[in-house]
C-alpha positions in Angstrom: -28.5 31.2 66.8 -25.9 31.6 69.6 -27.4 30.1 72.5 -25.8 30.9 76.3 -23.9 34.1 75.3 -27.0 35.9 72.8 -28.4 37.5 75.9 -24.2 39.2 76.6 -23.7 40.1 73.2 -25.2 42.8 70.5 -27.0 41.2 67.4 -24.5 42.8 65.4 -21.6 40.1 66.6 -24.2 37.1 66.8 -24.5 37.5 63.4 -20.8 38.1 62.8 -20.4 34.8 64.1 -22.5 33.2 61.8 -21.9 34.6 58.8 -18.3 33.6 59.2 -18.9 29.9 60.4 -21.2 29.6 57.5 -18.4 31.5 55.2 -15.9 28.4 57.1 -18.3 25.6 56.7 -19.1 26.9 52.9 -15.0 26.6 52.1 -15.0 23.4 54.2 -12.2 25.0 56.4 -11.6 24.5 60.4 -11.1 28.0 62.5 -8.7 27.5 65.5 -8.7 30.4 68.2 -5.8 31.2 70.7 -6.6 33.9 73.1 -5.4 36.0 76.2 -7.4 38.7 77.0 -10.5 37.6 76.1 -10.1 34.7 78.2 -11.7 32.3 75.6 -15.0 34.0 75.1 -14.3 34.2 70.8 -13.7 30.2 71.2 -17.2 30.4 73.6 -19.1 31.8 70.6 -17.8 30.4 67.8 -18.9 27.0 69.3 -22.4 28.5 70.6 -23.7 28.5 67.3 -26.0 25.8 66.6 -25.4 24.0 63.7 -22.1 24.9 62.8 -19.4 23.5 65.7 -17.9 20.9 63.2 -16.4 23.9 62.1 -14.5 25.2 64.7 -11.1 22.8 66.3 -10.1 23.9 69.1 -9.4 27.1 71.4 -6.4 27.7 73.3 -6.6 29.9 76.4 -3.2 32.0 76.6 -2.8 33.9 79.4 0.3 34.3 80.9 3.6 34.5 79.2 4.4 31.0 80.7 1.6 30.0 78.7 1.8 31.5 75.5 5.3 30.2 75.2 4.4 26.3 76.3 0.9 25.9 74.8 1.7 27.7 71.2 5.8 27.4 71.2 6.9 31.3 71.1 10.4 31.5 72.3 10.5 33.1 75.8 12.4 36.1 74.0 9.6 37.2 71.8 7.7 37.9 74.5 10.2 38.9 76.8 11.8 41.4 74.6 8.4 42.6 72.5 5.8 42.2 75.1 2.9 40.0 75.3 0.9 42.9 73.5 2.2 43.3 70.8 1.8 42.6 66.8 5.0 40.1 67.3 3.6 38.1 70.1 0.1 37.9 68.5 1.4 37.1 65.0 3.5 34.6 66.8 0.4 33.1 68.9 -1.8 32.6 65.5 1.6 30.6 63.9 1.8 28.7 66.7 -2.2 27.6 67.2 -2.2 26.7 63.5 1.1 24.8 63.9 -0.4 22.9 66.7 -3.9 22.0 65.7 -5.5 20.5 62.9 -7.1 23.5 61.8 -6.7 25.8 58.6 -7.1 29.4 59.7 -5.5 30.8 63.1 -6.8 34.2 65.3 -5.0 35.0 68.5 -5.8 37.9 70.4 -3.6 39.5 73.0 -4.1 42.8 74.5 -4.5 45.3 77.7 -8.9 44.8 78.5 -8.4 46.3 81.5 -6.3 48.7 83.4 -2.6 47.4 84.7 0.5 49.1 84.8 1.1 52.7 84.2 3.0 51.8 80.8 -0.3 49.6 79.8 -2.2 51.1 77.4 -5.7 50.2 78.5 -7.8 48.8 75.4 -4.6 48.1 72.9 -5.2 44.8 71.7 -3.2 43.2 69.0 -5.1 40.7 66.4 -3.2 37.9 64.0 -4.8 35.6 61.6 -3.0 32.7 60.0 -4.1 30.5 56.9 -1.8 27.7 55.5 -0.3 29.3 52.5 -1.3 32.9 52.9 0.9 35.7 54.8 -0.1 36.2 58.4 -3.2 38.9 58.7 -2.4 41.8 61.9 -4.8 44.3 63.5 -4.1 46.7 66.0 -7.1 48.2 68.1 -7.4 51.1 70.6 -10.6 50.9 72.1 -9.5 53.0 74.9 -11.0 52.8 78.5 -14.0 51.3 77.8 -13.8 48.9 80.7 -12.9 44.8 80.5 -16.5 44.1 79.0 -16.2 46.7 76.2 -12.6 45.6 75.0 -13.6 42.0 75.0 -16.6 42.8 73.0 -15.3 45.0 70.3 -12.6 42.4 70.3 -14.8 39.7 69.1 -16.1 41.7 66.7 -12.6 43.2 65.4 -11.7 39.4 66.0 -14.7 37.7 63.3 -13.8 41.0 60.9 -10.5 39.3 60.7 -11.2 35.4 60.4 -14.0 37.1 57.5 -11.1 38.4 55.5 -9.0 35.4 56.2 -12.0 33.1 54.8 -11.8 35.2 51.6 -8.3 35.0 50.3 
């Protein structure tokens, strides 16, 4: 049961959760998160779970470009030239968690929760998965203007959807 966040979140993503940190500890496997828009909140549940932490490695809080590039290594061009939202920068963002933890499977999230420029697209978020020895897994999502709340909850669930398909190859 997910302890300070249950009250925030639908049943539906609680049980997400544990069904993939089960599915991890089942496989013996360590789940590594690196985030930006969600501001660390996938890395909050995954570790709210009782009973399964010694499952989860660490969480890396992206935010800013400056960040993305020093904490997970993307060359400043990558996300200079493609954009911190996109399928590039999050692909690159999952390589570059894994590459820098002791973990076995990677999900970054990047992605617009809330309005910003006029050439944001409010609600596009960019997913990437990686597993040592497996191609990197990408979603793209369009949850629209559903406010910063909405996105970053339908991103943790879009998020867990992704680790579950990663903890199945």
């Amino acid at each position: 049961m997910a302890e300070a966040l249950e009250p925030a979140l639908p049943d539906r993503i609680i049980r997400k959760a544990e069904t993939v940190l089960d599915l991890a500890h089942s496989r013996k496997l360590m789940l590594v998160t690196a985030e930006s828009c969600t501001g660390g909140l996938l890395a909050s549940l995954l570790t709210d779970v009782s009973g399964r932490g010694h499952v989860f490695e660490r969480g890396i809080v992206a935010y800013s470009d400056d960040a993305k590039c020093d904490l997970l290594a993307i060359e400043r061009d990558v996300v200079d030239g493609c954009g911190a939202v996109s399928r590039e920068v999050a692909e690159a963002m999952a390589r570059g968690a894994l590459a820098r933890s002791r973990g076995d499977i990677a999900l970054a999230i990047t992605g617009f929760a809330g309005p910003g420029t006029p050439e944001d697209e409010e609600g596009l978020v960019h997913f990437a998965c990686a597993r040592h020895g497996f191609a990197v897994l990408h979603r793209e999502a369009h949850f629209g203007a559903i406010g910063r709340a909405g996105v970053r909850r339908a991103s943790l669930e879009a998020a867990l959807e992704l680790i579950e398909e990663a903890l199945n190859l």
